[in-house]
C-alpha positions in Angstrom: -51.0 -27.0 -19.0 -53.1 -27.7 -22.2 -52.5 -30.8 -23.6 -51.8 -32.4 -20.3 -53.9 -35.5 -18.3 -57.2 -36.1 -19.4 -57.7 -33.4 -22.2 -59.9 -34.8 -24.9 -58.7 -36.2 -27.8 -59.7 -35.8 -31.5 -60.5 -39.2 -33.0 -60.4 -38.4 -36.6 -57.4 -38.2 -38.6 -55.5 -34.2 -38.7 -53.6 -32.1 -40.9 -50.2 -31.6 -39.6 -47.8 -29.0 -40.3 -44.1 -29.5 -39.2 -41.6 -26.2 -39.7 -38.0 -26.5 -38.8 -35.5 -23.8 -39.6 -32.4 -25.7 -39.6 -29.6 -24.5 -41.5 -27.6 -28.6 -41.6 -28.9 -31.7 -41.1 -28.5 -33.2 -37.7 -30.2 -35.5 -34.8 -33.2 -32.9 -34.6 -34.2 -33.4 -38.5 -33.1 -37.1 -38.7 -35.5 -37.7 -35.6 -38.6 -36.0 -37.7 -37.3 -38.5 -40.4 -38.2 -41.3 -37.9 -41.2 -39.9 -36.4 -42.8 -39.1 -39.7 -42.4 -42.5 -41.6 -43.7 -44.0 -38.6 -46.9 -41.6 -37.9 -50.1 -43.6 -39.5 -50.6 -43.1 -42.8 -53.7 -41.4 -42.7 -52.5 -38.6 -40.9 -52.0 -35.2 -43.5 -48.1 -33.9 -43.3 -46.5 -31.0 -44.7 -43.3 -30.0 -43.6 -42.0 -26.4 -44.1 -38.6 -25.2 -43.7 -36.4 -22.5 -44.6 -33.5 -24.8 -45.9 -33.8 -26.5 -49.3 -31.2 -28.6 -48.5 -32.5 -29.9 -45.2 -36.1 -30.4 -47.0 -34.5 -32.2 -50.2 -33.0 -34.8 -47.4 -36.4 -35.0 -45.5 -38.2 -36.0 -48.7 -35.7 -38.2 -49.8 -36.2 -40.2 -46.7 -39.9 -40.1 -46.7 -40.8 -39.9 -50.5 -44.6 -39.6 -49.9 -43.9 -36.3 -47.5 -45.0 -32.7 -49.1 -42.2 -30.0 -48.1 -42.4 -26.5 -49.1 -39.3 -23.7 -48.7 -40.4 -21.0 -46.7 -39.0 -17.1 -46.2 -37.8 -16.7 -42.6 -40.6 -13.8 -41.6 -43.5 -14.3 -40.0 -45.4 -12.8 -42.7 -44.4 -15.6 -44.7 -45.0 -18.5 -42.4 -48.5 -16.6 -42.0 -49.3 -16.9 -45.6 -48.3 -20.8 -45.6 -50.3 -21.8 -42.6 -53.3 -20.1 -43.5 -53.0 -21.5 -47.0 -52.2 -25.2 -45.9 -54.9 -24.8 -42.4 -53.0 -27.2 -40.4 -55.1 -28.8 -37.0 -51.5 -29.0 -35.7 -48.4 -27.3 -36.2 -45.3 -29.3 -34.4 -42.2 -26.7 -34.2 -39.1 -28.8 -33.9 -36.5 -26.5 -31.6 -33.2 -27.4 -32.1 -32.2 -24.3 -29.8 -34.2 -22.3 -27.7 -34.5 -19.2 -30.3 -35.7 -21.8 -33.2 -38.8 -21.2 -35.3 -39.7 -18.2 -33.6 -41.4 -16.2 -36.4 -43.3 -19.4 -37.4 -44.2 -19.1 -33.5 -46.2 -16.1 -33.9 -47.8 -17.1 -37.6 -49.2 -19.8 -35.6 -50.3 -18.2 -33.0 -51.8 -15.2 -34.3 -53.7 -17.8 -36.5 -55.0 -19.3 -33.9 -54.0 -22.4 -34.4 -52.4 -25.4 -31.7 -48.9 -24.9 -31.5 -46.7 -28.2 -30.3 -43.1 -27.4 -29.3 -40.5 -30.2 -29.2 -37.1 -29.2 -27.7 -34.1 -30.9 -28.7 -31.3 -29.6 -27.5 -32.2 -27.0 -24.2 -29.3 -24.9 -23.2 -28.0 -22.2 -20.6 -27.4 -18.6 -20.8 -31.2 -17.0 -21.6 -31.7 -13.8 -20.5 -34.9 -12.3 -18.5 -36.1 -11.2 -21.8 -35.4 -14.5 -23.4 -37.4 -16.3 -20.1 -39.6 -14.0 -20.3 -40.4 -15.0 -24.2 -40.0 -18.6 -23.4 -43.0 -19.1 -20.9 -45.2 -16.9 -23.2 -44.7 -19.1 -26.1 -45.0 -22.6 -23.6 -48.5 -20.8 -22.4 -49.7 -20.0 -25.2 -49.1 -23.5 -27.0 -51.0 -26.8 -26.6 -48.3 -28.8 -25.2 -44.2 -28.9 -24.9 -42.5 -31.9 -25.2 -38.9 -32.9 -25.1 -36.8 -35.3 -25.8 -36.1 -37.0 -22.6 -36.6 -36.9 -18.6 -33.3 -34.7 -18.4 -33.8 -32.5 -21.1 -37.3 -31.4 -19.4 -36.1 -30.6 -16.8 -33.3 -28.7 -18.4 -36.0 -26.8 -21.2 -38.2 -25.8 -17.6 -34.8 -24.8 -15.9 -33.1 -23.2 -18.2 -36.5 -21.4 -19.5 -38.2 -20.1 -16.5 -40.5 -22.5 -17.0 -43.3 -24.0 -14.4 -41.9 -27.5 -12.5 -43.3 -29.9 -14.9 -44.9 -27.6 -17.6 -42.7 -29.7 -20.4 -44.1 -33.3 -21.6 -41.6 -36.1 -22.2 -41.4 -38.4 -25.0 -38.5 -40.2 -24.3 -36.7 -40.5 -28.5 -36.9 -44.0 -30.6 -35.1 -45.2 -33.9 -36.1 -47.8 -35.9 -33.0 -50.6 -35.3 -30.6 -50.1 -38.4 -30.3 -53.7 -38.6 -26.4 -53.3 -38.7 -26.1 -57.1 -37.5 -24.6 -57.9 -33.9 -20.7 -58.2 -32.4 -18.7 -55.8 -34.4 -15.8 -57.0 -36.7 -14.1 -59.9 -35.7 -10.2 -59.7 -35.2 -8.2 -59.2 -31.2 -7.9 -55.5 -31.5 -10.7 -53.1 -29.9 -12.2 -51.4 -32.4 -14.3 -48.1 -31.0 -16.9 -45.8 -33.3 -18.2 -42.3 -32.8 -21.1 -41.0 -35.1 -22.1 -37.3 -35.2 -20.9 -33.5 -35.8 -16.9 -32.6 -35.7 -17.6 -29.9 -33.0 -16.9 -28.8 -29.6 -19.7 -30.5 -27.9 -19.4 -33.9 -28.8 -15.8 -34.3 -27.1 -13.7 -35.9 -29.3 -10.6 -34.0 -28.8 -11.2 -35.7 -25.2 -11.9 -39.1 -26.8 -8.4 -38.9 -28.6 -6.5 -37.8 -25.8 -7.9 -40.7 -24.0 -7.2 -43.2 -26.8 -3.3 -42.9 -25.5 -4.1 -44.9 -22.9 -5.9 -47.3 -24.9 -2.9 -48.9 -26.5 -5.1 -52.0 -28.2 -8.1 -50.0 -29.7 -8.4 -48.3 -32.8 -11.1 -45.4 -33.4 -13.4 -44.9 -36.3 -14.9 -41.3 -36.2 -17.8 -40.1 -38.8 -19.2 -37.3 -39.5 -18.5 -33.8 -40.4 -18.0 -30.4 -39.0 -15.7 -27.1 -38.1 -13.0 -29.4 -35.9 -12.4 -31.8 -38.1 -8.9 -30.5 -39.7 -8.1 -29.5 -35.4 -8.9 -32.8 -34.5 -6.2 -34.9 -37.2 -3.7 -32.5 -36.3 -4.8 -33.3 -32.4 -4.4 -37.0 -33.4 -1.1 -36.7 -35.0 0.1 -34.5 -32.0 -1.0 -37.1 -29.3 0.4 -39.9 -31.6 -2.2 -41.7 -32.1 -3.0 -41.3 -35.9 -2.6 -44.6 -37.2 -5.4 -45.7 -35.0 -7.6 -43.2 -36.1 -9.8 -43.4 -39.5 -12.0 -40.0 -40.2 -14.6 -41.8 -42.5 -16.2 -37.9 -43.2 -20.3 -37.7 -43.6 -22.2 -41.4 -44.1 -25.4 -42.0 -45.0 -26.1 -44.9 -42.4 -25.4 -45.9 -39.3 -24.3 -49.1 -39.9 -21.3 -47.7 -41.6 -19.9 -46.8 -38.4 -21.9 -49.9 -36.4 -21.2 -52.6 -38.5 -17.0 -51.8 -38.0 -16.9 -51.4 -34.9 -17.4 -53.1 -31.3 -18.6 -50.3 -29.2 -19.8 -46.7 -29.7 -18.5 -43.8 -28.0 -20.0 -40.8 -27.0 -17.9 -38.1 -25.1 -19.7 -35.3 -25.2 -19.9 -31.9 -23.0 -23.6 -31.4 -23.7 -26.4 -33.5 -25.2 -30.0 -34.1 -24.8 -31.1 -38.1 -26.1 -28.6 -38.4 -29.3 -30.2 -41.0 -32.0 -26.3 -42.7 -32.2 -26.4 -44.1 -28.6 -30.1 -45.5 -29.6 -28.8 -46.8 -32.7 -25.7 -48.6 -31.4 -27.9 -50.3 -28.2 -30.3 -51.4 -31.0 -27.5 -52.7 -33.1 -26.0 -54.4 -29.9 -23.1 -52.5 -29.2 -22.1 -51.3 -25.9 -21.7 -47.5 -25.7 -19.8 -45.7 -23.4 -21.1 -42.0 -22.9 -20.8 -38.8 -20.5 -22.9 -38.0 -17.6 -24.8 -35.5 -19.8 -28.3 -34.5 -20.3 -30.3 -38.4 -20.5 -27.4 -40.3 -21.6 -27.1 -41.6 -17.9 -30.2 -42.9 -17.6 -30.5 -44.2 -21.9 -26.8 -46.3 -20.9 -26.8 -48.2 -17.8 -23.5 -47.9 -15.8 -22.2 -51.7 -16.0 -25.3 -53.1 -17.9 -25.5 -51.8 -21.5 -22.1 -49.5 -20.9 -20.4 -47.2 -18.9 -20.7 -43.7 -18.3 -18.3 -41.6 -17.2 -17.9 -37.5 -16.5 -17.3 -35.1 -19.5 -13.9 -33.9 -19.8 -11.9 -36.7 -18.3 -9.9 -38.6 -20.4 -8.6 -40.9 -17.7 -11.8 -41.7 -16.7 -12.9 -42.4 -20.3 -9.8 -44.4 -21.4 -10.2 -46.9 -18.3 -14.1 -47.4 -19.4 -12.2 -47.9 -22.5 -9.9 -50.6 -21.5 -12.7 -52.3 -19.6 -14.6 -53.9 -23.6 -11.1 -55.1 -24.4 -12.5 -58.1 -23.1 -15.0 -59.9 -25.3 -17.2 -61.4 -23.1 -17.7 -58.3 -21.6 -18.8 -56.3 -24.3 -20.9 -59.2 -25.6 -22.7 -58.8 -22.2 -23.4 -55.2 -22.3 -24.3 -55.4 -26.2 -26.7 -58.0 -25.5 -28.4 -55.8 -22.4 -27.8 -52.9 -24.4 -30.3 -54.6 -27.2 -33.1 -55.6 -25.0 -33.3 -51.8 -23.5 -33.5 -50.4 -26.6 -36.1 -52.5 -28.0 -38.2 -52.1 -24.3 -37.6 -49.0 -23.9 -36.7 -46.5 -27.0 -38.7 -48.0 -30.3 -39.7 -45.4 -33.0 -43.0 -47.0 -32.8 -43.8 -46.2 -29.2 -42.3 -43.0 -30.2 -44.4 -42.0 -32.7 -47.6 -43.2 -31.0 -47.0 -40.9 -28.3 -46.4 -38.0 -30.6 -49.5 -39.3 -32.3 -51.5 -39.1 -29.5 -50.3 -35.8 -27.9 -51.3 -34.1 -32.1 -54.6 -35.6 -31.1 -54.5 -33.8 -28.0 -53.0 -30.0 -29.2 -56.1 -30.9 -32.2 -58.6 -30.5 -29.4 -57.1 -27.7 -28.2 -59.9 -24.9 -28.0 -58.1 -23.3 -30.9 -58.7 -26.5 -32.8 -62.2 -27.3 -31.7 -62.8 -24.1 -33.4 -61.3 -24.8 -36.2 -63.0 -27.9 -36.8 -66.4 -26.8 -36.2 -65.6 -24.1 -39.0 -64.6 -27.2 -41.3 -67.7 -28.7 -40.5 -69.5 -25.2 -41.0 -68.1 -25.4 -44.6 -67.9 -28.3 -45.4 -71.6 -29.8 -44.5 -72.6 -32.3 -41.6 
């Protein structure tokens, strides 16, 4: 596949143009966050999107970042590539449908496509298969976000055994401090969207069992009013804080001992990352690569989706705090190793370098060259 082995690389600096179409922000637009305030700074980056909302938070995060709102056509996304004549264009999936008319822009342009997968899922049809190896043979390279994940976007997609790259995610370490509040009683966190897939309905059912923990859950979403009513029904709301949308991380790290993260399907979420760099423990389901980011017994536990028995006894198990001072300390070391923004965003450096010396992008440069002189 292009972009793959020992494919040249373009040494100068590139113009890179990012498009997501996200509708909310969530782990796909808070990774480009992290990837772009860590790309080098002499690298040219515009990021269009059809959301103003999602932009305004982008650019609040990056302040030197140009964003521009886009019309959600293709004819649109044609006119705003050929004005801005990327060397790259990265088009951050956070579904298998995503950015599909900025798909063809780009391609009828001519220009290297990179796709980055975020969150691969089941139930294509042959059409939609069919549509997915096009677009992965048509494009420089495909990366996602971890080993799992894939193998999931090549499964799920009809895709060639090994077609899609794999840059494992980083974060920068929110420097939330290490050990959690201090006090006898457990004190558990979970960080993301109020909605089916992350399993909280589970968690709380499973907090019954848990008898000396209380939970703080943040964030924001469509279950959040069927989740207090779920935690009054199970009995467990004065245990339970809902702390609603928060701008960091640590408001959720620094509070708590260990995160939690029960969901039903996930790919590499930015929470777990955040809490091993912070030194929490986290205990997570045997989803996408959360089993092979959390090691069973070293940095956490991981237990099966949907079983609340299994999950409370994990629970149960950082009562103790030598034990979770164990796993927070392991968990710390791994995510430093291992899961870094900066080793994240040299890879993605390297593989723009790559999709920029793509034939479509050797063309492209020697028509720069053409008019611009030698």
């Amino acid at each position: 596949m292009p972009g793959h082995g020992d494919a040249p690389i373009l040494r100068a600096a590139y113009r890179l143009c990012v498009v997501t179409d996200a509708q909310e922000v969530g782990g796909a637009e808070r990774f480009l966050t992290n990837l772009l305030t860590a790309l080098p700074t002499d690298r040219d980056v515009t990021v269009l999107g059809t959301s103003p909302a999602v932009l305004a938070r982008l650019a609040d995060a990056t302040p030197a970042l140009r964003t521009a709102v886009v019309d959600d056509s293709t004819g649109a996304f044609r006119r705003a590539l050929r004005r801005l004549a990327p060397d790259v264009v990265h088009l951050n999936l956070i579904a298998f449908p995503s950015c599909r008319r900025a798909a063809v822009a780009a391609l009828s342009l001519r220009l290297p496509v990179v796709l980055v997968d975020h969150l691969p899922t089941p139930g294509l049809t042959w059409r939609g298969r069919a549509v997915q190896r096009l677009l992965t043979r048509c494009s420089a390279a495909r990366i996602a976000v971890g080993r799992t994940a894939a193998r999931d976007v090549e499964r799920y997609g009809g895709l060639r055994a090994g077609s899609v790259q794999i840059i494992p995610n980083g974060v920068p370490d929110p420097g939330c401090g290490g050990g959690g509040p201090l006090g006898s009683r457990l004190v558990l966190g979970t960080l993301g969207r109020l909605e089916r897939q992350k399993g909280l309905d589970v968690l709380l059912r499973a907090l019954t069992d848990v008898p000396d923990a209380d939970l703080v859950i943040a964030g924001d979403g469509s279950q959040r009013a069927a989740l207090e009513d779920l935690a009054a029904e199970v009995g467990v709301v004065g245990r339970v804080r809902f702390l609603g949308p928060v701008d960091s991380p640590c408001v959720v790290l620094g509070s708590v001992h260990a995160l939690v993260q029960p969901s039903r399907w996930e790919a590499m979420p930015l929470a777990v990352l955040e809490a091993m760099h912070s030194g929490r423990p986290v205990i997570a389901t045997d989803v996408g690569d959360m089993g092979h980011v959390v090691q069973d017994g070293r940095t956490g536990f991981v237990v099966d989706p949907e079983d609340a028995t299994q999950l409370a006894a994990a629970c149960r198990r950082l009562i103790d705090p030598a034990v979770r001072e164990r796993l927070g300390r392991d968990a710390r070391v791994r995510a430093r190793r291992s899961f870094s923004v900066a080793a994240m965003a040299a890879s993605y450096d390297a593989a723009y370098r790559r999709a920029a010396a793509h034939p479509a992008g050797r063309r492209r440069h020697r028509g720069d060259r053409t008019a611009d002189g030698p």
